[in-house]
N, C-alpha and C positions, 0 to 999 in steps of 0.2 A: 724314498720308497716307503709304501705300509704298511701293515701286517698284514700278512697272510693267512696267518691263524691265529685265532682270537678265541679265549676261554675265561669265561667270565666266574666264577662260583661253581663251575662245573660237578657236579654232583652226579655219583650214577649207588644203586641202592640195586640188591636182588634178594628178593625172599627162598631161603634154604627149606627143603623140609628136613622136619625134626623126628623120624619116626624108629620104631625100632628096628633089629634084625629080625628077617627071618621072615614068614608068610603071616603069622600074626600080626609082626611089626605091620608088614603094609597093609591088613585088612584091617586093621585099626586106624591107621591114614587113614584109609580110602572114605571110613566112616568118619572120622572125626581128627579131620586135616591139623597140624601143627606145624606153623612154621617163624623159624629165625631170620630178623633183617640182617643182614649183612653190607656195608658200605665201602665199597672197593674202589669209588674215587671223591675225594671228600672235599669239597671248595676250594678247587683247582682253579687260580687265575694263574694264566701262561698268553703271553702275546711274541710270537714270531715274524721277524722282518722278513722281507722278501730277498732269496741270496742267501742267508740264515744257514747255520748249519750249530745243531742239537741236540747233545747227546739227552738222552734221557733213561735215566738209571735207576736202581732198586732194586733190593731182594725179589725174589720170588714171590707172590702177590702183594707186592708195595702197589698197584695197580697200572702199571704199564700197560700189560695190552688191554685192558677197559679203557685207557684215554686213545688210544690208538685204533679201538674201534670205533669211541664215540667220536672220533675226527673222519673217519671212512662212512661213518654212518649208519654202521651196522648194527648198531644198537641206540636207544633212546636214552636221552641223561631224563634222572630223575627230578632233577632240577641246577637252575643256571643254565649262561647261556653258550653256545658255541655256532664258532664259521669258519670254513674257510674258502678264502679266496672270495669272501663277500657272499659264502651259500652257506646256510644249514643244512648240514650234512642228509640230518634224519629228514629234512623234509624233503629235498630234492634231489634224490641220489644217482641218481643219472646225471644231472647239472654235476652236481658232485665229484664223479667216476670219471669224470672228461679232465678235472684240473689234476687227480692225484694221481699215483701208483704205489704199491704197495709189493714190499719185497721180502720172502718168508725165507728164513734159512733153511726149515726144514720142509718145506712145501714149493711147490711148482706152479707157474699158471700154465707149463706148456702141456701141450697133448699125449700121450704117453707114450704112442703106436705110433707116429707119423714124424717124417724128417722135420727139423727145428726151421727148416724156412719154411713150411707149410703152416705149422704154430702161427710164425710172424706174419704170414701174410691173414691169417685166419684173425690174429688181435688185433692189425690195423683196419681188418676189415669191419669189426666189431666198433673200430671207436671212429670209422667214416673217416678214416686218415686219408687226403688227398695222395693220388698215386705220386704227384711229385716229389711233397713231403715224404712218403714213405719209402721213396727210392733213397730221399737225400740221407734220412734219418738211419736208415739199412745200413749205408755203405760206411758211414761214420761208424754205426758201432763193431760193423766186422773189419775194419780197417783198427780203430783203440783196441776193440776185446781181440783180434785175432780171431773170428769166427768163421772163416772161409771155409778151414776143412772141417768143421763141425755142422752147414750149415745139411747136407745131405743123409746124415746121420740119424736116425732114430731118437729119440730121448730117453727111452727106455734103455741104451746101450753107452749114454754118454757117463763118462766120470762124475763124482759132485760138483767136483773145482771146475768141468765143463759146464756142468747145468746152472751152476752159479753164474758163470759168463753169459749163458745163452738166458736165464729167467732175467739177469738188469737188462739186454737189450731190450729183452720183450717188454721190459717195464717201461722202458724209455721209446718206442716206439709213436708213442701216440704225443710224444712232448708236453709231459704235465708238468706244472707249474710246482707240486709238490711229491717229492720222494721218501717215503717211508720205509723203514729198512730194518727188518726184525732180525736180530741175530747173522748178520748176514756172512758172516764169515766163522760161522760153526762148523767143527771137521773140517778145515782147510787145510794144506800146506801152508807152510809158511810164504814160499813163493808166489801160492796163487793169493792171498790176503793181501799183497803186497800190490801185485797188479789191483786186485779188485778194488781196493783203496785208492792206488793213482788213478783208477780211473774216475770215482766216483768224483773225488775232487777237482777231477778234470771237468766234469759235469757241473759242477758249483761251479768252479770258477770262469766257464766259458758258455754257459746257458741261464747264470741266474737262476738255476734248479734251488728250491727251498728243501732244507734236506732234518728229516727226523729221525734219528738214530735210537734203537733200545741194543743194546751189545752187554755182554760179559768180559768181552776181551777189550781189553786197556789200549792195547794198540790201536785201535779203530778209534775208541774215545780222542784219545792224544794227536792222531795223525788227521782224524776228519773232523772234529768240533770243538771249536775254540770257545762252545759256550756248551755249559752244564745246565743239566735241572736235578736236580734229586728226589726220591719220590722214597717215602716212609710210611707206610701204613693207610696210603691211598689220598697223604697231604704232600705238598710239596717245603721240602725241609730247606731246599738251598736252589739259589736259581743266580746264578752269574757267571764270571770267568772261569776255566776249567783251573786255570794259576791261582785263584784265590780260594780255593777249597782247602789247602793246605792250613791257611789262616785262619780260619774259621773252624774246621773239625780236627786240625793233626794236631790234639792237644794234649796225646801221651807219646810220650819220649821213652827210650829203651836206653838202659846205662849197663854194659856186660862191666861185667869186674872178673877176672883172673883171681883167684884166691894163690898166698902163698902156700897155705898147706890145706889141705880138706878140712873142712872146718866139725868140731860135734854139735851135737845134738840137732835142731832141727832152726839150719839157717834161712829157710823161707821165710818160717813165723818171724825170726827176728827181723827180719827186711821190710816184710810187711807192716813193722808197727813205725817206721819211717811217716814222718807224716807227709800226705800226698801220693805214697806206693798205692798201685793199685791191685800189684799181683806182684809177685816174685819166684823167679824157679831155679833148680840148682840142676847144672850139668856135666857128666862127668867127673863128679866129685870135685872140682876147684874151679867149674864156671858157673858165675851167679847172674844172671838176669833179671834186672828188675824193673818194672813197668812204673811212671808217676804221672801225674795230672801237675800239667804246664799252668792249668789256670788255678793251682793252689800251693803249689811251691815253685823253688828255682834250683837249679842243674845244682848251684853250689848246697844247696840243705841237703839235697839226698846224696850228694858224693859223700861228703862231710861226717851222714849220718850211716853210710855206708862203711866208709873210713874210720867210723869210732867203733863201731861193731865187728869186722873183721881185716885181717892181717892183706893186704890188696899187694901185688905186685903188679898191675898192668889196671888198665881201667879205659872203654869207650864211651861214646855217648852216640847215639842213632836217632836222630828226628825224625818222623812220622812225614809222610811226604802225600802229594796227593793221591798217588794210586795204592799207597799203604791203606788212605782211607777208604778210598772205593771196595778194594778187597775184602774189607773189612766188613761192609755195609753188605756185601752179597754173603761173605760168612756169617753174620749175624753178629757178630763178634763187636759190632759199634753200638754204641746204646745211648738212649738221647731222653734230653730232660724235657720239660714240657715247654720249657723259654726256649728250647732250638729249634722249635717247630714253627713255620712263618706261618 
């Protein structure tokens, strides 16, 4: 099998204006325009197998949904190249529209007023979906999603965790080659996350569906994509197994120590001057936590230097794991040198 999607240097660039507040602010634009480049996806190479399933992650405009537009084609790279399914997006977006679908957590493509089979029949009609295909393709997702008693129902009256079941149909109706899935289980139950997850995987694994994920929630990560990208300031910082993220970024460790007695004066600073601490906090008066970098010391210097400074009746150690680090990376709370950046 080949790629599906293919992004070469991918690059997208948008000019901000820069102008004041207030009615002056903009008549002073209007006269004498000021504006900031801004670069929200910055030489992105990313190649996708067909079958493929991907999470794709990062803060708050690490630039996710700019790569996810410039793959739908909604928008033009400023430079580099992109395809998928062997089409440029921007140029042929009808060609385009036929191979993907695109699935918003907090958005809808069905009709608002009208029962959710009238929707489906209305989106197969839009992609010229063969009646047979569209019977087969119907019956399959009201038979997985359970949509029988939802299909005569209004949309406007259906629950989220309904509308969520009835928008993947709709998305899958037309059999694209590729499924894109923004947040797709935001405000969910936990029950219905659960289906919507078994079923999508049901979709990989029995349709060959190519599948591109942006989520917050780690469960969707870990349960639907065995492969990561990471995405840092509109570059992509890690791109491989979801398993080998651990090795690569979980390189601060947590060591709680139990103090015998409440210690004086002020035992943060003392922790901190450990070499390789990165932070240290005290809780409850006799729990001491303290953060160190793996890539410059070892467990035994900071116990050791722990153990010479204060009085320890108990002592842990906690490794930093892979969803430590993701958490981490959407708090901001991860911070990266310029050698981590690929």
């Amino acid at each position: 099998m080949g790629a599906v999607i293919t992004a070469e240097a991918l690059t997208k660039r948008f000019r901000r204006p820069v102008k004041q507040a207030g009615l002056s602010g903009s008549l002073k634009h209007l006269v004498r325009p000021r504006y900031t480049e801004v670069t929200a996806v910055d030489e992105v190479d990313l190649s996708i197998e067909a079958g493929e399933s991907v999470a794709y992650v990062g803060p708050n405009g690490a630039g996710k949904s700019t790569t996810i537009k410039l793959l739908c084609g909604i928008i033009v790279p400023s430079a580099g190249r992109v395809r998928v399914c062997d089409v440029e997006p921007h140029r042929h977006r009808s060609r385009n529209a036929r191979n993907i679908s695109v699935v918003f957590g907090q958005r809808t493509q069905l009709w608002w007023d009208i029962p959710v089979i009238e929707s489906l029949r209305l989106i197969g009609d839009i992609y010229s979906v063969p009646a047979a295909d569209y019977e087969r393709n119907l019956a399959e997702m009201v038979d997985v999603l359970d949509l029988a008693p939802l299909l005569d129902v209004p949309v406007r009256q259906l629950s989220l965790g309904q509308r969520m079941r009835c928008d993947l149909a709709a998305a899958l109706v037309h059999s694209p080659t590729v499924l894109f899935l923004d947040e797709p289980t935001i405000g969910l139950d936990v029950a219905v996350k659960a289906k919507l997850r078994e079923f999508v995987g049901l979709m990989v694994r029995e349709r060959g569906l190519t599948l591109m994920l942006t989520s917050h929630d780690l469960g969707d990560i870990e349960q639907l994509c065995p492969r990561l990208v990471m995405l840092h300031s509109g570059r992509v910082l890690y791109d491989g197994p979801y398993a080998e993220l651990t090795r690569r970024f979980a390189w601060e460790t947590k060591i709680t120590s139990t103090l015998a007695a409440p210690p004086g004066g002020r035992p943060e600073e003392a922790a901190a001057d450990i070499l390789g601490v990165t932070r240290a906090e005290l809780h409850d008066l006799t729990t001491l936590n303290v953060w160190f970098d793996m890539r410059v010391t070892t467990y035994g210097a900071v116990i050791s230097g722990i153990v010479d400074r204060f009085a320890i009746s108990d002592i842990s150690v906690e490794e930093g794991d892979a969803e430590d680090v993701i958490r981490r990376l959407y708090s901001g709370d991860l911070k990266f040198s310029t050698e981590d950046v690929s």
